[in-house]
C-alpha positions in Angstrom: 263.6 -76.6 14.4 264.3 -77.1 10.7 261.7 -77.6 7.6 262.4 -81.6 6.6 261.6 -83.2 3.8 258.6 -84.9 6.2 257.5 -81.3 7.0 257.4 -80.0 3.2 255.3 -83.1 1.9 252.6 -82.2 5.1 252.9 -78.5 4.2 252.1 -79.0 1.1 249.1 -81.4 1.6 247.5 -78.8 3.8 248.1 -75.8 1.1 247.0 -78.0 -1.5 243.7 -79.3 0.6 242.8 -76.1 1.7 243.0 -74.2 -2.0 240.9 -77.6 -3.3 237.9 -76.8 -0.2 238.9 -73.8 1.8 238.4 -75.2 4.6 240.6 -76.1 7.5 242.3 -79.5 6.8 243.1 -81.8 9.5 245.4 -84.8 9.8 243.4 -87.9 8.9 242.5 -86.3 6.1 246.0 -86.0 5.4 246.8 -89.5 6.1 243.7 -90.5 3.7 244.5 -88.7 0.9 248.5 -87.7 1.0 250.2 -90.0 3.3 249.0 -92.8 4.5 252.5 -94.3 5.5 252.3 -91.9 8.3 250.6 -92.3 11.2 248.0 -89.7 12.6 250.1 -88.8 15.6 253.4 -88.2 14.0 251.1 -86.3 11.4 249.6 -84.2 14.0 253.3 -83.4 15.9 254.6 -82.3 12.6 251.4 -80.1 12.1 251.9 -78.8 15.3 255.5 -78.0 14.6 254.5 -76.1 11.2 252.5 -74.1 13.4 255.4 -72.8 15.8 257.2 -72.0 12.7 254.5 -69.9 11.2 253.5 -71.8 8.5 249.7 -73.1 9.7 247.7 -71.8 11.9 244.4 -73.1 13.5 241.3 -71.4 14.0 239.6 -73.4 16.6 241.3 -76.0 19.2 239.4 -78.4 17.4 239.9 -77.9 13.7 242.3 -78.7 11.0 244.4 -76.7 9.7 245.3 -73.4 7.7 247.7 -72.0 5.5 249.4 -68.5 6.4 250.9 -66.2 4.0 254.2 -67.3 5.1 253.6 -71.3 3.8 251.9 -70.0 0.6 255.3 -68.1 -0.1 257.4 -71.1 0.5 254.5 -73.4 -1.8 255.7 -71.4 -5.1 259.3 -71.0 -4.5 259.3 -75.0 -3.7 256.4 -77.4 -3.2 254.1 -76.3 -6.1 253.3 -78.8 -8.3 253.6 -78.3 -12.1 251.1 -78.7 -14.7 250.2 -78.4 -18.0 247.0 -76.8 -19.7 244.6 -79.2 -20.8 242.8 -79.1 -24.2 240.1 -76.9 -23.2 242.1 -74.6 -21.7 244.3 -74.7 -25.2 241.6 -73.6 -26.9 240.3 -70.8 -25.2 243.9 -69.3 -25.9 243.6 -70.6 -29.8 240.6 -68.3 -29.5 242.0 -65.0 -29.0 245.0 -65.3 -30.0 244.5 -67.3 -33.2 242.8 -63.5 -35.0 244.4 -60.2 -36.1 245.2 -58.0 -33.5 245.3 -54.7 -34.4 247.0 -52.8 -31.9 250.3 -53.2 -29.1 247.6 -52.7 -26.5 245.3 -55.5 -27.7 248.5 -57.9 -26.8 247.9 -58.0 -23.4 243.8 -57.0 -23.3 243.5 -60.7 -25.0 246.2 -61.9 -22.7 244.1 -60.2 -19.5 240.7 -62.2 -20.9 242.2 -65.4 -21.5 244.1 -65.2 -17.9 240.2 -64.2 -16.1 238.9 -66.9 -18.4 240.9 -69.9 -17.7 241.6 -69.0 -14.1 237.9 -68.0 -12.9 240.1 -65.2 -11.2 240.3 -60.8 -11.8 242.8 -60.4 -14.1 244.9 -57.3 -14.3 247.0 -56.3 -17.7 249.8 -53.1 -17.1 250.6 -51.8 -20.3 254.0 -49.8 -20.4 254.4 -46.8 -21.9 256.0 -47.6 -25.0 258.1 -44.3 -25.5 261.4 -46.7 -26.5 259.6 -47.9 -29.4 261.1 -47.4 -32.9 258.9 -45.9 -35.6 259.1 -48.4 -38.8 256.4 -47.1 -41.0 253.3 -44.5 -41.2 250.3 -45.4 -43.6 248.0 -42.7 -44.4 245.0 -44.8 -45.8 242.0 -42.8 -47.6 238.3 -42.8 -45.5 236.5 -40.7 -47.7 236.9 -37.6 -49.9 238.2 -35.5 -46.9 239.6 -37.8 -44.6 241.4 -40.7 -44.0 243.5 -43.2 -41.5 246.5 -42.9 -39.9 248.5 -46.3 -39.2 251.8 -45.9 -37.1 253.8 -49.5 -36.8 256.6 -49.4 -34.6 259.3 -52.5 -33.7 256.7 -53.7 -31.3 254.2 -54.1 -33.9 251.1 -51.7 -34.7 251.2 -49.1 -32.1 248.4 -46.8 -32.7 245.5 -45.6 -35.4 243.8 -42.4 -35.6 241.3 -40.6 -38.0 242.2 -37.3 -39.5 240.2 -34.9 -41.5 242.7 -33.5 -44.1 239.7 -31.6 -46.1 238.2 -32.0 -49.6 239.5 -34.1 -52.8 241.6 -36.4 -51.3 242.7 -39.1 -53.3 244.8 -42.6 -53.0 247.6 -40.7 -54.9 247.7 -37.6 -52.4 247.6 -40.7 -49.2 250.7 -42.2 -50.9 252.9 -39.5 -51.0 251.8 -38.3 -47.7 252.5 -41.7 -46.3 256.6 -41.5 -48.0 257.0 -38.3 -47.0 255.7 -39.1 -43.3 257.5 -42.1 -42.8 260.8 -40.7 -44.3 260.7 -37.8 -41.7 259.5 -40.6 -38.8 261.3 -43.6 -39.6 263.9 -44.7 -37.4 263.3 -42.4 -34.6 261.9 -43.6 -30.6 258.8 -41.8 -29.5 260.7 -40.4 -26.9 263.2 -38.7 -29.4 260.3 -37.4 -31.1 258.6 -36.1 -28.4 261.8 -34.2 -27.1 262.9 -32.7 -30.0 259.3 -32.3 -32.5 260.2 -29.4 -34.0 263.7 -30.8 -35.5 261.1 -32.8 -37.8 258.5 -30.7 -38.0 260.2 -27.8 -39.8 260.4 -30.2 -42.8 256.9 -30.2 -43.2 255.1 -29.2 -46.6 252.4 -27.1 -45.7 249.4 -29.2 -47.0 250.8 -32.2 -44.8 250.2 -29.9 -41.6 247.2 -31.8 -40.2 248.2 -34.7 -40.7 251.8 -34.3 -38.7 249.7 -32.6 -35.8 247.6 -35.9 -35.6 250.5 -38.0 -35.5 252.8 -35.8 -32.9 249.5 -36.2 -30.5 249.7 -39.7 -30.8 253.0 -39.4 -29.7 252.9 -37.1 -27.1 249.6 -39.4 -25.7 252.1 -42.0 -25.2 255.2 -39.4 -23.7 256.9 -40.5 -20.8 254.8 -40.0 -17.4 255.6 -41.6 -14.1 251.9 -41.6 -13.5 251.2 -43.5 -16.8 249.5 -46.5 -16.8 246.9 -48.6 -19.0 245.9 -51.0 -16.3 243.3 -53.8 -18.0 241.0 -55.2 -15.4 238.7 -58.5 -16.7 236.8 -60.5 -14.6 236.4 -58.2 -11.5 232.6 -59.5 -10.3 234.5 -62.9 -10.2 235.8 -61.5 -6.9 232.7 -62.4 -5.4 232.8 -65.4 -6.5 235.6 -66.5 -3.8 234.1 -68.1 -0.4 237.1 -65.3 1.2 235.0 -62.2 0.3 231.7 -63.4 1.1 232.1 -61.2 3.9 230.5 -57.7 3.0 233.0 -55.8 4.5 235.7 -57.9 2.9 234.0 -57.5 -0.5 233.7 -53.5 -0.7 237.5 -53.5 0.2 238.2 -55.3 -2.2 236.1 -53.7 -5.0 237.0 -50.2 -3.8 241.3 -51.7 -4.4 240.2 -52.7 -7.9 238.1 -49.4 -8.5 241.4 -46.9 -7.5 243.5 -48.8 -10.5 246.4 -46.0 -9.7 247.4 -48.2 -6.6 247.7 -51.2 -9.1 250.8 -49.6 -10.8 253.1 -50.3 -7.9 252.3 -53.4 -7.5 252.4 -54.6 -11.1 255.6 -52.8 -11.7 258.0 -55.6 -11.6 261.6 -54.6 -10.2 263.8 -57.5 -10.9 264.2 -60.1 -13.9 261.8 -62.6 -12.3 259.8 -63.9 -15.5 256.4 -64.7 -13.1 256.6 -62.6 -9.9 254.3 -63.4 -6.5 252.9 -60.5 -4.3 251.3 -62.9 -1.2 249.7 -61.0 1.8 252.0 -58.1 3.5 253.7 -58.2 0.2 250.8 -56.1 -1.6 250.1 -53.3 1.3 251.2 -50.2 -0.2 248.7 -48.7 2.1 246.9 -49.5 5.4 244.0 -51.0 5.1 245.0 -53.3 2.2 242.5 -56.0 1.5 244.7 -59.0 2.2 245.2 -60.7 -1.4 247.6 -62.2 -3.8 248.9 -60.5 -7.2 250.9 -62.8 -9.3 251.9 -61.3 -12.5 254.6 -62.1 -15.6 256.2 -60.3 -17.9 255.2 -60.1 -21.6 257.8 -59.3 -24.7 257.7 -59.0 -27.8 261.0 -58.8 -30.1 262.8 -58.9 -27.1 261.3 -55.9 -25.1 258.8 -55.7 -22.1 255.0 -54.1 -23.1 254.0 -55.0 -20.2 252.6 -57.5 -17.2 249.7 -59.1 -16.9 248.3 -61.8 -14.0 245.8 -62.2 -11.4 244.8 -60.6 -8.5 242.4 -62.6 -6.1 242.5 -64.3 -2.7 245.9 -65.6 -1.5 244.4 -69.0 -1.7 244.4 -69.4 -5.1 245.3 -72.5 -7.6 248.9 -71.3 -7.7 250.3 -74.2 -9.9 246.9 -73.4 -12.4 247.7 -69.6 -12.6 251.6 -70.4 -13.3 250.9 -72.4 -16.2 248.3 -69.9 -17.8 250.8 -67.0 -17.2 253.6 -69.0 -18.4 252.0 -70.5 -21.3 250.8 -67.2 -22.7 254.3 -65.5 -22.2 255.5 -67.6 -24.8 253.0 -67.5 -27.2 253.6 -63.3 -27.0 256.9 -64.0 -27.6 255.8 -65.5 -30.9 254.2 -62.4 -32.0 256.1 -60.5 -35.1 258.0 -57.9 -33.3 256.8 -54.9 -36.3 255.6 -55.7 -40.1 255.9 -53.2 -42.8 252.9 -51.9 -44.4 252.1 -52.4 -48.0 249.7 -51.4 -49.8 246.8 -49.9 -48.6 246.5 -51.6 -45.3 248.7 -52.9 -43.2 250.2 -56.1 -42.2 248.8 -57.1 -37.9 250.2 -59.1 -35.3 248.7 -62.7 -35.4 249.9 -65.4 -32.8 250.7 -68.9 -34.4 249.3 -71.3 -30.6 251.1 -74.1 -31.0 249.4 -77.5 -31.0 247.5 -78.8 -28.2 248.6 -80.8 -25.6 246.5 -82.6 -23.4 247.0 -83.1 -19.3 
């Protein structure tokens, strides 16, 4: 028994119905609304067909019918429909991403808020550890009289800044020359490089520039290479509840208690292959027994031409799929429109702005 073209436009009626209601959906509502060339029998033989290939099933003799993981999976690789995002939805990107960011991380923090935002769904933001990044420049800007901030701007774009107390009387003048001496014995080197081999560079150091190379090897070293690392971004999670699938107590706590233990997120959000927008439906997320069942689609982000990270949405596996595409999609490219790293001049330093292009309406 083979999927035919008949079968796909029916399968994809019911995933569609059912991710519009969540509720079973039954064949003259098919007929009404998808296909009325059809008639309600051959409808219901085709529906019963799905179901021996394990693509619906029905809850009661008498209902409609239900998605399973299985015809959710086949609904993204082929059947989903594609959409654009409307001029609201434009907007709410415009709003975030349309202002200085000052750090890497705040890439995908915005990127995790406008995802929860648009979606109604939990969004979830992995942030990789950036230890291939490429120092470009160190500014050492003056607080006060005894202390003053450190900027460190990497080929991804502004990676980190810290405070340091340095001690009394210092000046703009003593911050410039710190800053060329800091950024000649940085510049060029990965984190990683520096973080193996500190003392190669450290050796050069004048003696009254001491506290401020400690500050910025622990920066470094925060960000050192650590299978365990991860800066998982969560926003949205109480929308959870707002899904008719967890209305169920049990269901809920499981769900909560997934999103609490963010170490079991890494895993998932790790992407293995080259897939731009990757979909975890079902079985595919249980890393564990005892998995809430759920969907995790995710995308890459990249700036300059290197991955900082994935962001998505977890939430139940009947979600809008062809909504959540489009949001991930859309915001992958406007990250890839970030300057990959700016110099800094002067006494501040030059931050990653997004240019949104214009909008465009469904």
């Amino acid at each position: 028994m083979g999927m035919t073209g008949r079968k796909e436009k029916i399968l994809q009626a019911v995933v569609d119905g059912y991710i519009e209601n969540c509720q079973p959906v039954s064949s003259a509502e098919i007929q009404e609304k998808h296909l009325p060339a059809l008639s309600s029998a051959t409808i219901r033989n085709e529906l019963a067909a799905l179901e021996e290939m394990g693509y619906l099933s029905q809850p009661h003799t008498s209902s409609g019918r239900v998605p399973t993981a299985e015809a959710y999976r086949l609904y993204v690789e082929k059947l989903m429909p594609r959409r654009k995002l409307t001029r609201s939805e434009l907007k709410i990107v415009k709003r975030y991403f349309n202002k200085k960011i000052t750090e890497l991380d705040d890439v995908l923090k915005n990127t995790a808020k406008v995802i929860s935002e648009i979606t109604n769904l939990t969004s979830v933001a992995y942030v990789q550890n950036p230890d291939n990044a490429t120092i470009l420049n160190i500014r050492i800007v003056r607080i006060t009289n005894s202390s003053a901030l450190i900027i460190i701007v990497t080929n991804l774009g502004v990676l980190k800044d810290a405070t340091v107390n340095i001690g009394s009387g210092v000046t703009d003048e003593y911050c410039d020359q710190v800053s060329q001496f800091v950024t000649g014995a940085f510049a060029g080197y990965k984190i990683s490089e520096i973080n193996s081999k500190p003392n190669k560079i450290v050796k050069q150091v004048k003696k009254e520039y001491e506290r401020v190379f400690s500050t910025i090897l622990d920066i470094f070293k925060s960000y050192a290479h650590d299978d365990n690392f991860s800066d998982i971004v969560l926003e949205g999670s109480a929308k959870i509840l707002e899904q008719p699938e967890y209305a169920n107590l049990k269901k809920a706590k499981a769900m909560l208690e997934f999103l609490d233990a963010k170490e079991e997120l890494v895993p998932i959000l790790q992407n293995s292959d080259d897939m731009n927008i990757t979909f975890k439906i079902g079985k595919d997320n249980e890393i564990r027994d005892g998995m809430p069942e759920c969907a995790i689609v995710t995308a890459s982000y990249n700036i300059g031409g290197v991955t900082v990270g994935n962001a998505g949405v977890i939430g139940p596996i009947r979600m809008d799929y062809s909504k959540v595409v489009s949001v991930l999609d859309y915001l992958s490219k406007t990250v890839q429109m970030l300057p990959a790293g700016e110099s800094v001049q002067g006494g501040g330093t030059e931050q990653l702005s997004s240019p949104v292009t214009s909008e465009t309406d469904e």
